[in-house]
KOLVEXLO-27048 format. One record per residue (C-alpha): residue in one letter; x, y, z. Coordinates in pm, 1 decimal. Each point is the difference from the previous one (the first is absolute). Example, Ala and Ser with C-alpha at 12.3 -4.5 7.8 and 13.67 -1.06 7.14 Angstrom:
<lumse><residu>a</residu><east>1230.0</east><north>-450.0</north><up>780.0</up></lumse>
<lumse><residu>s</residu><east>137.0</east><north>344.0</north><up>-66.0</up></lumse>
//
This chain:
<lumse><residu>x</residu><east>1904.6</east><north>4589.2</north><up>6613.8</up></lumse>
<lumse><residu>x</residu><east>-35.9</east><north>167.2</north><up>334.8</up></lumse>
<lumse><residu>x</residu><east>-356.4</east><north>47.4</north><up>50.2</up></lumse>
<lumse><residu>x</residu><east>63.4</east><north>228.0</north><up>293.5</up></lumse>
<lumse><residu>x</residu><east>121.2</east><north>303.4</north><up>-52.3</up></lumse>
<lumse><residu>x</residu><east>-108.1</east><north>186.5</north><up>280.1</up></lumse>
<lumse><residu>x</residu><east>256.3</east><north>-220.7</north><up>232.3</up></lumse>
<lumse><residu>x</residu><east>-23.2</east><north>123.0</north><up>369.6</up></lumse>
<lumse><residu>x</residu><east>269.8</east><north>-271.6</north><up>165.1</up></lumse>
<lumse><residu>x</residu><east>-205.4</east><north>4.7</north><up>279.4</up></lumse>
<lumse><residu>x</residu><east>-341.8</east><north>17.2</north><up>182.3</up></lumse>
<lumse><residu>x</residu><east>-221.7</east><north>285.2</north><up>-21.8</up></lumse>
<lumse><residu>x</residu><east>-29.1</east><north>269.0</north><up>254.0</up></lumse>
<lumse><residu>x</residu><east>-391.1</east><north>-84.9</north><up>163.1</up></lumse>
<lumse><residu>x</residu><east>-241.3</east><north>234.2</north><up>-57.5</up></lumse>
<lumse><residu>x</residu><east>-118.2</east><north>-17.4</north><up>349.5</up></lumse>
<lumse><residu>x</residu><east>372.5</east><north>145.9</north><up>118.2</up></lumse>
<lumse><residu>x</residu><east>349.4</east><north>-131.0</north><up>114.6</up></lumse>
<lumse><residu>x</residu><east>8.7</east><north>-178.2</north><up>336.2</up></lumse>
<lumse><residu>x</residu><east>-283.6</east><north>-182.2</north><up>-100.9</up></lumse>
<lumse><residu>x</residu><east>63.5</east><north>-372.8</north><up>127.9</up></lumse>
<lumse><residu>x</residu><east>56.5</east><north>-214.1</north><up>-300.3</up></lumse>
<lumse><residu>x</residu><east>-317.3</east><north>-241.6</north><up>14.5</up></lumse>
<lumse><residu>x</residu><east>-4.2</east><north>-204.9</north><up>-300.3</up></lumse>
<lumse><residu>x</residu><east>6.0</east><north>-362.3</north><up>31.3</up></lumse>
<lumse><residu>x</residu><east>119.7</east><north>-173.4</north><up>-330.2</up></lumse>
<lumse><residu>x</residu><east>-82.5</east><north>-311.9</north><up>-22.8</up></lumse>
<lumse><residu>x</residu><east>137.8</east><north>-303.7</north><up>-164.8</up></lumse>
<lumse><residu>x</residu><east>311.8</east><north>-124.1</north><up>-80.6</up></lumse>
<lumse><residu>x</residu><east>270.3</east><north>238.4</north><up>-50.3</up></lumse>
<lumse><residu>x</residu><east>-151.7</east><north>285.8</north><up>241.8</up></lumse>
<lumse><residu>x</residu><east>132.2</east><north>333.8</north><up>39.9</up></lumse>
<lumse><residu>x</residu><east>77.0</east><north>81.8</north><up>-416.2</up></lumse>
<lumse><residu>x</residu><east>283.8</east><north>163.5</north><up>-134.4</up></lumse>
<lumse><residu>x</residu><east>155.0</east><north>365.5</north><up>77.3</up></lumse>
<lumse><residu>x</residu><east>38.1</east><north>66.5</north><up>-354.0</up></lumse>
<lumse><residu>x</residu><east>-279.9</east><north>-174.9</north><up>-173.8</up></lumse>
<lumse><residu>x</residu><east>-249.5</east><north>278.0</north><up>-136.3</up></lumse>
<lumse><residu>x</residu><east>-367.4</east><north>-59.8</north><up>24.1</up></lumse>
<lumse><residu>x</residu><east>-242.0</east><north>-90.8</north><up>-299.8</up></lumse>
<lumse><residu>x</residu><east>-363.1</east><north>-14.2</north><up>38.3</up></lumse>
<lumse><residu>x</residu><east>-278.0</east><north>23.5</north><up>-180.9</up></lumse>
<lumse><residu>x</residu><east>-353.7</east><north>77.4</north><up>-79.6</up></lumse>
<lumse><residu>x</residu><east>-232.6</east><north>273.8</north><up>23.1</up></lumse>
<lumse><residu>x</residu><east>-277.7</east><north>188.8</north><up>-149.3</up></lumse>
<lumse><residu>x</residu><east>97.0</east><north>358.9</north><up>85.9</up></lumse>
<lumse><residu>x</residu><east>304.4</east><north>195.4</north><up>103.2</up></lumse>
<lumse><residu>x</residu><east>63.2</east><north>133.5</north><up>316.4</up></lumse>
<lumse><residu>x</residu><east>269.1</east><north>291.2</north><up>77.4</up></lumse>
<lumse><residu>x</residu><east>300.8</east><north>-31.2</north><up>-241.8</up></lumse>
<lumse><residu>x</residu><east>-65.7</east><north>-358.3</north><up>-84.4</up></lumse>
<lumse><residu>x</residu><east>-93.7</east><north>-108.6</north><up>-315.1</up></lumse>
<lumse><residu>x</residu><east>-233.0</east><north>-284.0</north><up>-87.0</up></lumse>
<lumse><residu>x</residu><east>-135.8</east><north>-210.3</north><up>-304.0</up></lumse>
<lumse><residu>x</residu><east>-302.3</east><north>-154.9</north><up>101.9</up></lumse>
<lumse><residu>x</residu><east>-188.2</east><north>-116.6</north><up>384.2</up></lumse>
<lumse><residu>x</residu><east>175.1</east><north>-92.7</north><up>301.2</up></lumse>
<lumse><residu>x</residu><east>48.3</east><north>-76.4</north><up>385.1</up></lumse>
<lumse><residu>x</residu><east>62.8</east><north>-91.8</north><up>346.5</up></lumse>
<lumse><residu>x</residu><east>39.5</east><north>-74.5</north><up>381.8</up></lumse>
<lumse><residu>x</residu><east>73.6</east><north>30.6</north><up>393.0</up></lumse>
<lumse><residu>x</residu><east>20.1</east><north>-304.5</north><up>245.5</up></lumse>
<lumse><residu>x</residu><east>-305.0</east><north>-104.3</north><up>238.2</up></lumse>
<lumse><residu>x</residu><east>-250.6</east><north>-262.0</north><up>-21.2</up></lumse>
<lumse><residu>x</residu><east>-78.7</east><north>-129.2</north><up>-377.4</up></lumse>
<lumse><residu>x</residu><east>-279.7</east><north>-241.9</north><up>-138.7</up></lumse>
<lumse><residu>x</residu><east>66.0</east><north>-336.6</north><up>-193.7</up></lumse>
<lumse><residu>x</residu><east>-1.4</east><north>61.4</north><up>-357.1</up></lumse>
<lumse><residu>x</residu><east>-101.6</east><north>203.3</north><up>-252.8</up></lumse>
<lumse><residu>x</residu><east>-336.6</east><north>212.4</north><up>6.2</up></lumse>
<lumse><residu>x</residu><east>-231.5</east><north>-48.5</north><up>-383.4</up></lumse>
<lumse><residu>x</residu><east>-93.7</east><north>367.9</north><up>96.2</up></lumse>
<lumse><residu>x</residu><east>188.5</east><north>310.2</north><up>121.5</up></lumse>
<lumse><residu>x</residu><east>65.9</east><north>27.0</north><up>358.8</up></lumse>
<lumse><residu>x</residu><east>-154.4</east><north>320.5</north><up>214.9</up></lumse>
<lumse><residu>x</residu><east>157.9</east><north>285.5</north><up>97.8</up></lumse>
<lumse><residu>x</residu><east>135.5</east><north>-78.2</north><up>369.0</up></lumse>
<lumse><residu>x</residu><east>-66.9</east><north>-411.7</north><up>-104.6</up></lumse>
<lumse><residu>x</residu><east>344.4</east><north>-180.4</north><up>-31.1</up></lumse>
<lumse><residu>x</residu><east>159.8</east><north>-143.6</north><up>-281.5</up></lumse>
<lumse><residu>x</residu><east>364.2</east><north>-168.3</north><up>-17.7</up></lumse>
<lumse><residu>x</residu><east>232.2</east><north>121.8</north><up>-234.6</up></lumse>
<lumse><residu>x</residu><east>350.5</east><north>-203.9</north><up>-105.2</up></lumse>
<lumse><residu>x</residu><east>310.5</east><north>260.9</north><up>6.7</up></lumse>
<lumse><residu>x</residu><east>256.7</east><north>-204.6</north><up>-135.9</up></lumse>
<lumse><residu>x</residu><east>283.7</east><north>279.8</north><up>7.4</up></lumse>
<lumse><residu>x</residu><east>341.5</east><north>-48.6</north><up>189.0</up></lumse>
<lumse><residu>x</residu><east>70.5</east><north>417.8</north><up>59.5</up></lumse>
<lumse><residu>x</residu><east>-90.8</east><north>18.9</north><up>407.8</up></lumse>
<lumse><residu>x</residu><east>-41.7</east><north>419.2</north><up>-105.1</up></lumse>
<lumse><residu>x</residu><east>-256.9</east><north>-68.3</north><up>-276.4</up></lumse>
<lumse><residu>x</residu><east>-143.5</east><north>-274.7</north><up>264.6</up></lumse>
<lumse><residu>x</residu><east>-54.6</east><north>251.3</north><up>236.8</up></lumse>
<lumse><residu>x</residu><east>-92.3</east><north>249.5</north><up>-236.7</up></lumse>
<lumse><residu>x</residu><east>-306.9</east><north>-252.6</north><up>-122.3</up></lumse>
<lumse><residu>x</residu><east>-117.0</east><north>-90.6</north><up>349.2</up></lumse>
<lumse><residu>x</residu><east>-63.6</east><north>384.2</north><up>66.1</up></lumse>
<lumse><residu>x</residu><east>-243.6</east><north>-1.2</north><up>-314.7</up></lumse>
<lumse><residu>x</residu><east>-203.1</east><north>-289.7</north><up>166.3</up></lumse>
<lumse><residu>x</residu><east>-310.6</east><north>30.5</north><up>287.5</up></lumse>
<lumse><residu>x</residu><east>4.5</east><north>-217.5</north><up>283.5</up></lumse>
<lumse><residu>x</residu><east>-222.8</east><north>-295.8</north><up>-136.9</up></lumse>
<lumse><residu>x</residu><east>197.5</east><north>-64.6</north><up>-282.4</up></lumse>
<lumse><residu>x</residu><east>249.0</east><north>-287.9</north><up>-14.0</up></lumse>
<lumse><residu>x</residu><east>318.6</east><north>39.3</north><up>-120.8</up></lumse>
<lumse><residu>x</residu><east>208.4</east><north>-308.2</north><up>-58.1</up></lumse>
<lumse><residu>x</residu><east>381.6</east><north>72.3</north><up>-108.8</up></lumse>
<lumse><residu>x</residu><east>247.6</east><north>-237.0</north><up>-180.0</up></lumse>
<lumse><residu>x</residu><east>352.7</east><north>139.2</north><up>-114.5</up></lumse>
<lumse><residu>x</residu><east>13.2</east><north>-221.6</north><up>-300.6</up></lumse>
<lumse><residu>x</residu><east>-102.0</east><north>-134.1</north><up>-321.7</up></lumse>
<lumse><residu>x</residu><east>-16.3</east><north>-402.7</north><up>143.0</up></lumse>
<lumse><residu>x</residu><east>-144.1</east><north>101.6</north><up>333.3</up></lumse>
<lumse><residu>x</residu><east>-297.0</east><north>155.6</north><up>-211.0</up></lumse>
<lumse><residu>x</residu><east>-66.0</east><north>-253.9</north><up>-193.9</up></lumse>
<lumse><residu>x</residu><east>0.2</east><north>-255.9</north><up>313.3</up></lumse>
<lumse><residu>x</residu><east>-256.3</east><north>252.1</north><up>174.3</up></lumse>
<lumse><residu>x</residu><east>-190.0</east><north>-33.8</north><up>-359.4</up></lumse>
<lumse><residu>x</residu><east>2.2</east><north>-361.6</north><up>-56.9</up></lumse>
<lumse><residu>x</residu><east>-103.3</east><north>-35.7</north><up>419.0</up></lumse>
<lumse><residu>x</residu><east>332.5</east><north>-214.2</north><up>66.2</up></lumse>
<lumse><residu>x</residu><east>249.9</east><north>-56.8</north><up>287.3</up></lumse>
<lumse><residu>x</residu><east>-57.0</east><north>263.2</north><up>238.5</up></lumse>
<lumse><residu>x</residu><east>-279.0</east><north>184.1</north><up>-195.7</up></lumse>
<lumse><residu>x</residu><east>-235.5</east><north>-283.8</north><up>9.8</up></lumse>
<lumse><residu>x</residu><east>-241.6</east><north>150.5</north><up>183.7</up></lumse>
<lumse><residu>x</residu><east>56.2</east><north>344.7</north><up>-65.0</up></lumse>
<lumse><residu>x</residu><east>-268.1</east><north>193.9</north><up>-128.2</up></lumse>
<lumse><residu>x</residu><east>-72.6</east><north>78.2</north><up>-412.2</up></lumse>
<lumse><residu>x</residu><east>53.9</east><north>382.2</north><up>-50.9</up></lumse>
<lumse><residu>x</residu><east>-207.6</east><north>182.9</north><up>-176.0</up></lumse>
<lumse><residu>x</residu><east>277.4</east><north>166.1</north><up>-175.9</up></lumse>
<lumse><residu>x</residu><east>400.9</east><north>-35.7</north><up>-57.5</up></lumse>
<lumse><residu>x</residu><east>189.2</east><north>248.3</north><up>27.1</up></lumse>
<lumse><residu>x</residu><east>294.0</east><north>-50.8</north><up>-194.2</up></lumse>
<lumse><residu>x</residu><east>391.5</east><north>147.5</north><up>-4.9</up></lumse>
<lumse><residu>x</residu><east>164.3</east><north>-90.1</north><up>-364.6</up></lumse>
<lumse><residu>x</residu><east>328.8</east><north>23.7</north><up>112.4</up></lumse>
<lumse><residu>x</residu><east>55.3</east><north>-317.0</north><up>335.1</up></lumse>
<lumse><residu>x</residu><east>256.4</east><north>-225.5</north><up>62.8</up></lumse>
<lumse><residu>x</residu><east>-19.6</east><north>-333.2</north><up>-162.0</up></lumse>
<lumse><residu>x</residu><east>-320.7</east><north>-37.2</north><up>-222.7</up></lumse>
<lumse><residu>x</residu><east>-74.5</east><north>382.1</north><up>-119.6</up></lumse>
<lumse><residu>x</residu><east>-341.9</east><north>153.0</north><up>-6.4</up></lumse>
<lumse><residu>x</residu><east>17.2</east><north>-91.8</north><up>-355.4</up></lumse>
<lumse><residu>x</residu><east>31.5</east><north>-369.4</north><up>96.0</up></lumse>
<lumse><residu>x</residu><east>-300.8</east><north>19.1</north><up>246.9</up></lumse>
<lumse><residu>x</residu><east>-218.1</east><north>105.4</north><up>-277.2</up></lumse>
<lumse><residu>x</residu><east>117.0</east><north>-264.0</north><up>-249.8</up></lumse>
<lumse><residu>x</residu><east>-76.0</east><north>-248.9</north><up>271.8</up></lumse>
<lumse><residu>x</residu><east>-339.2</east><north>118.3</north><up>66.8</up></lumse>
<lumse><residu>x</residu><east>-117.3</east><north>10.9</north><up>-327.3</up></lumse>
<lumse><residu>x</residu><east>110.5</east><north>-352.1</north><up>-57.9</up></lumse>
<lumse><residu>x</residu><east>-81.0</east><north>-195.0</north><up>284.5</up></lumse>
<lumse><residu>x</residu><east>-364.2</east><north>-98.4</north><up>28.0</up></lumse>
<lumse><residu>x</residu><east>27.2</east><north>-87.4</north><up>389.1</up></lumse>
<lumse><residu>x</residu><east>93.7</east><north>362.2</north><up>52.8</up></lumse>
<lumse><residu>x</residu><east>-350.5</east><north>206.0</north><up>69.4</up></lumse>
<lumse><residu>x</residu><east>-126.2</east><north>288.0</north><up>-191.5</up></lumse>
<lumse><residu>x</residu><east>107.5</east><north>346.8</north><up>157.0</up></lumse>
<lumse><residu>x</residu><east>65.1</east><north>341.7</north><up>-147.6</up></lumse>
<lumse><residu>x</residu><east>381.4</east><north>71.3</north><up>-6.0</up></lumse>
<lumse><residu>x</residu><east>130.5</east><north>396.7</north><up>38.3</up></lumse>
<lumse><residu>x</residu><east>354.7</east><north>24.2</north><up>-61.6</up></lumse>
<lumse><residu>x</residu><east>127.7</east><north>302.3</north><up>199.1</up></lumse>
<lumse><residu>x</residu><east>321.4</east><north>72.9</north><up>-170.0</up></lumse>
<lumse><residu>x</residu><east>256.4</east><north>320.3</north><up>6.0</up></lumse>
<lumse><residu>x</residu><east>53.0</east><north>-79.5</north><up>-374.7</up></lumse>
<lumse><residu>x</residu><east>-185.3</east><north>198.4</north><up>-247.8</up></lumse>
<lumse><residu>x</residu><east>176.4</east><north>-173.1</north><up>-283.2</up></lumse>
<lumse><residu>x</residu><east>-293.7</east><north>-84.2</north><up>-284.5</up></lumse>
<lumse><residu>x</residu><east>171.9</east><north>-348.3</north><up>-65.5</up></lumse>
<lumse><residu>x</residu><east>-47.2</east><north>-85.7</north><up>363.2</up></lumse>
<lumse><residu>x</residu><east>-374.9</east><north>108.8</north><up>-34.7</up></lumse>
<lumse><residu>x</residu><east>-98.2</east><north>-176.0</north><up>-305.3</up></lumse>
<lumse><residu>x</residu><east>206.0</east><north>-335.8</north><up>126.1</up></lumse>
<lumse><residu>x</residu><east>-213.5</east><north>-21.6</north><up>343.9</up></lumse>
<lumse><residu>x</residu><east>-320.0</east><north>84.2</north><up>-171.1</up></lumse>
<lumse><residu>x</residu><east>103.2</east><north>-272.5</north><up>-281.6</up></lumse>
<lumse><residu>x</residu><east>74.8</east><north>-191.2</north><up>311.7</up></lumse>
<lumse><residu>x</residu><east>-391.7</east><north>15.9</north><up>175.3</up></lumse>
<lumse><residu>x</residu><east>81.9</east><north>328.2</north><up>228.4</up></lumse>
<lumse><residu>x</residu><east>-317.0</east><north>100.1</north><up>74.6</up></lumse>
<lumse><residu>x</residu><east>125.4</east><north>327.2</north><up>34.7</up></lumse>
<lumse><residu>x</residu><east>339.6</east><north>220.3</north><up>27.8</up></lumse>
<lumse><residu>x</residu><east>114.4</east><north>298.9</north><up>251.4</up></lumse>
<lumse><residu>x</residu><east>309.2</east><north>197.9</north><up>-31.6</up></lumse>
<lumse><residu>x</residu><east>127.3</east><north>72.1</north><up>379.8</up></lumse>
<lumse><residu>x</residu><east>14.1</east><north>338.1</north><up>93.2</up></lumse>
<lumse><residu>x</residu><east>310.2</east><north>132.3</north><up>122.9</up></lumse>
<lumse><residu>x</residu><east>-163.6</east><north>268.6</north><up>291.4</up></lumse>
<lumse><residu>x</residu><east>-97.5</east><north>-270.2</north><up>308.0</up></lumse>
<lumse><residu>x</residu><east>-290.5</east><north>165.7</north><up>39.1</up></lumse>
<lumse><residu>x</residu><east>-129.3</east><north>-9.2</north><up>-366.9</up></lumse>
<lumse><residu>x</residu><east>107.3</east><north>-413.4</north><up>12.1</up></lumse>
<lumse><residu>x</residu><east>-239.4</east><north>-7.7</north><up>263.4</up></lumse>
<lumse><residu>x</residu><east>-295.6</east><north>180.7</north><up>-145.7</up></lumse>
<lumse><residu>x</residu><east>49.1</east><north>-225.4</north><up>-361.5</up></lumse>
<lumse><residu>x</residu><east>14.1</east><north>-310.5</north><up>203.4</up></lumse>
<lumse><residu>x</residu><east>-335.6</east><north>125.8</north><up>201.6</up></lumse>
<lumse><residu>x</residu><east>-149.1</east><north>38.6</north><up>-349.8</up></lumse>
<lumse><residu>x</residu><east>79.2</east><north>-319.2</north><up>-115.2</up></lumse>
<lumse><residu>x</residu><east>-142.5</east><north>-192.3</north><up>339.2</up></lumse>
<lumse><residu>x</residu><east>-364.0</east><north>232.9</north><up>-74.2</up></lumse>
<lumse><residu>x</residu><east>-31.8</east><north>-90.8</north><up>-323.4</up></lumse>
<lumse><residu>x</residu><east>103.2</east><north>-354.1</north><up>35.7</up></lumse>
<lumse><residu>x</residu><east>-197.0</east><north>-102.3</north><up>354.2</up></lumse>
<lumse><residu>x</residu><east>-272.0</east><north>198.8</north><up>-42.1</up></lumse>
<lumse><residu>x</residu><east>-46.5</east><north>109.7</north><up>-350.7</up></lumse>
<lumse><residu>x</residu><east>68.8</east><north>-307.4</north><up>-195.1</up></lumse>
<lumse><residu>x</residu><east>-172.3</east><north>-327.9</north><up>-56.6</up></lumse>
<lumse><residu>x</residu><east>245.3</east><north>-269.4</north><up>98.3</up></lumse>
<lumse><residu>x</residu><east>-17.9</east><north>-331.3</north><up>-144.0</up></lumse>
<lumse><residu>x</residu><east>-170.9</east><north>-273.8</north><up>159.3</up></lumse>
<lumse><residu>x</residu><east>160.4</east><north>-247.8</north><up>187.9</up></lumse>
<lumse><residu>x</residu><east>130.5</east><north>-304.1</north><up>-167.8</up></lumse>
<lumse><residu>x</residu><east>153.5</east><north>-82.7</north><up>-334.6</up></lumse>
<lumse><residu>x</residu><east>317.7</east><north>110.0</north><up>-145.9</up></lumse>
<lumse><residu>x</residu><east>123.4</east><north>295.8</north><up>-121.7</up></lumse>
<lumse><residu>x</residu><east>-59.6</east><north>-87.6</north><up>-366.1</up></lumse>
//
């Protein structure tokens, strides 16, 4: 079933205008994503713009990040680290510009590179826990879908929301990432600038609205 219908073949156009030097750094193995894969992510607990969304979400922008997850919400202007595992540079970009300085952002293109960042292996050993994942459904190799699977399962992996940010709308794909531990699930919008604003929703309510789970333990 294709789980994308909105397919774009491409990047997005930035919100912030063409020209704009292309600054996102995926990475992880297998760097630089696919021209025609379309982006899924999810989670959030509003809707911004034309963007449609069934629960809480968010996410991030690169600077300096603390070690590990925070038992209480972070501050506004305090930063947090999100994961953006999503292998689209234009919905890359697109998240960074939702994102304050002070926020980490750590990218992987891939279902295996997140789950090495997750598990703290190879060249993620000393990377830091995010807060949150922010999580395409449809990557190369191990799918969204696979990431969650793995999460739930794996006891070594630590506790941390999951927002799949997804162009599908389909309610099968909802009801199998919920089924699957999403924490929540966010339709993309189409219009770069309402991406941005639903993403920007998703990083308030999840950094500084939310409780996040202590550190330690697995996800179940």
């Amino acid at each position: 079933m294709d789980r994308d219908p909105d397919e774009r073949g491409g990047t997005r156009r930035s919100a912030s205008g063409p020209g704009e030097e292309d600054e996102d750094a995926v990475v992880g193995p297998g760097a630089g994503g696919s021209d025609t894969a379309e982006s899924d992510i999810a989670g959030s607990a509003a809707r911004e713009g034309d963007g449609s969304a069934t629960a809480a979400s968010d996410d991030g922008r690169t600077n300096s990040s603390p070690s590990g997850a925070r038992a209480g919400a972070t501050e506004p202007g305090e930063s947090g680290t999100v994961l953006l595992v999503e292998d689209n540079p234009g919905d890359v970009r697109l998240t960074r510009e939702a994102f304050p300085e002070g926020d980490a952002l750590r990218v992987v293109p891939d279902g295996e590179a997140a789950l090495a960042y997750l598990r703290g292996r190879g060249e993620y050993a000393d990377a830091p826990r995010p807060d949150v994942v922010l999580l395409d459904l449809n990557l190369p190799g191990t799918d969204g879908e696979g990431v969650l699977a793995a999460m739930a399962d794996e006891e070594g992996i630590p506790q941390v929301p999951v927002v799949v940010l997804t162009s599908s709308d389909d309610a099968e794909d909802v009801a199998r990432a919920y089924d699957l531990g999403a924490s929540a699930y966010v339709t993309k919008p189409v219009d770069p600038e309402a991406f941005v604003e639903a993403v920007r929703a998703v990083r308030t309510f999840w950094l500084e609205a939310a409780t996040l789970p202590p550190e330690g333990g697995g996800r179940r």
